[in-house]
C-alpha positions in Angstrom: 0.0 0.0 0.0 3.4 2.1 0.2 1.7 3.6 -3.5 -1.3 4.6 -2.1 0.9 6.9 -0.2 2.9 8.0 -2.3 -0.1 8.9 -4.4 -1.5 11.1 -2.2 1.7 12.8 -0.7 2.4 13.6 -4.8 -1.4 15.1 -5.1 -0.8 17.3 -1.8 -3.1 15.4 0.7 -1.1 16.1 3.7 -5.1 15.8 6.0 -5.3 12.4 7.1 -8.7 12.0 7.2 -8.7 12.8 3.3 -5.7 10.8 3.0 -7.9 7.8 4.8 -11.2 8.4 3.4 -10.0 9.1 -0.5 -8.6 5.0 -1.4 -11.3 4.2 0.2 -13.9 5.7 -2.0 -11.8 4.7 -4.7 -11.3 1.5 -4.2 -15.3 1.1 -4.3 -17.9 -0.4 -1.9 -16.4 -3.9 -1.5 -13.2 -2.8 0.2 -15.2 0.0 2.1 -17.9 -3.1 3.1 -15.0 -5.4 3.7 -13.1 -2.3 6.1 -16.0 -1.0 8.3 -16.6 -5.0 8.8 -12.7 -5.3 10.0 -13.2 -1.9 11.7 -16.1 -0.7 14.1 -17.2 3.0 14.1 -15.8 3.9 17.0 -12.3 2.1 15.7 -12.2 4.2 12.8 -8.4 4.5 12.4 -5.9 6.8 10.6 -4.6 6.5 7.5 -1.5 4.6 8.8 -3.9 2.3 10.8 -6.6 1.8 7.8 -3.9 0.8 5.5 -2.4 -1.7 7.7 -5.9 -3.2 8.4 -6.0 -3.6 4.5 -3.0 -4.8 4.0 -3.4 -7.9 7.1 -6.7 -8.6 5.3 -5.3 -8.9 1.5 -1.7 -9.4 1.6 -0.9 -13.1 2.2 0.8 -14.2 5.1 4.3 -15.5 4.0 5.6 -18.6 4.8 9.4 -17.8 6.0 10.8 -20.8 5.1 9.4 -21.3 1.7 10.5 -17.7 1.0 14.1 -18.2 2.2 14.4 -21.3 0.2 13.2 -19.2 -3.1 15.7 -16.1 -2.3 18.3 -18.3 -2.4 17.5 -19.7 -5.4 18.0 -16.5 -7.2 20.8 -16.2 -9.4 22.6 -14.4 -11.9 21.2 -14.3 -15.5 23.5 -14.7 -18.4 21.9 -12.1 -20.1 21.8 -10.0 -16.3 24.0 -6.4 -15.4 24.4 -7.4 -11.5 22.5 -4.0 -10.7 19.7 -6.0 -12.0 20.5 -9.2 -10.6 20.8 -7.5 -6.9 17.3 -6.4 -7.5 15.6 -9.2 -7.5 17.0 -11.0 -4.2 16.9 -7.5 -2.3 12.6 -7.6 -3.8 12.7 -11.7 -2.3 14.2 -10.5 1.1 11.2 -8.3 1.5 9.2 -11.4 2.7 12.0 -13.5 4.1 11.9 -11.7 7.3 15.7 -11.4 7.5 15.8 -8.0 9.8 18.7 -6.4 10.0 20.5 -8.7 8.1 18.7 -8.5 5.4 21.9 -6.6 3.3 24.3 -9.4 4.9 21.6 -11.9 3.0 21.9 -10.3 0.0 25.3 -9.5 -0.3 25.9 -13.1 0.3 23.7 -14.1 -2.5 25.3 -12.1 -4.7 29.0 -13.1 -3.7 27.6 -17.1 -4.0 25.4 -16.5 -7.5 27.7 -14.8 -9.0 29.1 -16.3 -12.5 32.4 -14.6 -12.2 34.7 -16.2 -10.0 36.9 -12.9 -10.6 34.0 -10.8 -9.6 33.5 -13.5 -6.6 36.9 -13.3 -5.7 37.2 -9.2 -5.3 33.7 -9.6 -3.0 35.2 -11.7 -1.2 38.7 -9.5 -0.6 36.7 -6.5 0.3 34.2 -6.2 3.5 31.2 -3.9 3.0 27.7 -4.4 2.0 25.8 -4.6 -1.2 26.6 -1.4 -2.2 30.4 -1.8 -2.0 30.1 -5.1 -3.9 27.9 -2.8 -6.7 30.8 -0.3 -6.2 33.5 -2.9 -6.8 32.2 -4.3 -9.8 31.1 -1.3 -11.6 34.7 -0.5 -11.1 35.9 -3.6 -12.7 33.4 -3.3 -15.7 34.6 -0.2 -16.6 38.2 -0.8 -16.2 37.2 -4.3 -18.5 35.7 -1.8 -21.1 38.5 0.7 -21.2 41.1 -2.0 -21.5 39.3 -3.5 -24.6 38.7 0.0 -26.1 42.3 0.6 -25.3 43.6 -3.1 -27.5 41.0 -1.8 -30.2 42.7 1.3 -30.6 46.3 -0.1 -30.9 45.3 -3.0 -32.9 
């Protein structure tokens, strides 16, 4: 529901009542049925609290271990710039629960997916979180693509 928000802080609805009562009227009489069953009168919450009560009625409940087991099954595509490929286990770790290791999790997926062992092996030199390992081998890409542009020039 993190767009609903966004939605209304780019439209200017700073009220929260309006910023409660407006999805609701959009989303049509169902979801307002299905809310003011989940929510008495006198319970009639925020916009922080209404969204939440939305979300724990539609959103799924995830099952930790089944998630876990998926994340890390993600790997590196042939085809795959790893900016992209660290995007989709950091979007998996959203339901794996992982806390406040969730960049530890993802950095080690990356270091153990990883097709380069040359790439692997720099990871594994450095310490740091995803965003040195995105550092690292943007670095060596573009040091890879100067070199070659270099022998192309001499050849």
């Amino acid at each position: 529901m993190e767009g609903v928000d966004l939605y209304l802080t780019g439209k200017g609805v700073m009220d929260d009542n309006l910023k409660r009562a407006l999805p609701l009227h959009a989303a049509g009489i169902d979801v307002q049925q299905i809310y003011f069953t989940l929510v008495s009168e006198e319970g009639i919450a925020m916009f922080a609290e209404t969204m939440k009560v939305l979300d724990d009625y539609v959103v799924p409940k995830s099952n930790v271990p089944f998630e876990w087991r998926i994340f890390r099954q993600v790997a590196l595509l042939s085809d795959e710039t790893l900016d992209q490929f660290v995007c989709r286990p950091r979007l998996r770790a959203a339901s794996c629960d992982f806390g406040v290791r969730e960049d530890d999790c993802i950095r080690d997926q990356v270091i153990c997916k990883c097709y380069s062992s040359h790439f692997r092996r720099k990871f594994l030199e450095q310490e740091g979180n995803t965003i040195c390992l995105l550092k690292i081998a943007r670095a060596q890409m573009a040091v890879s693509r100067q070199l070659r542009e270099m022998e192309q020039k001499s050849n």
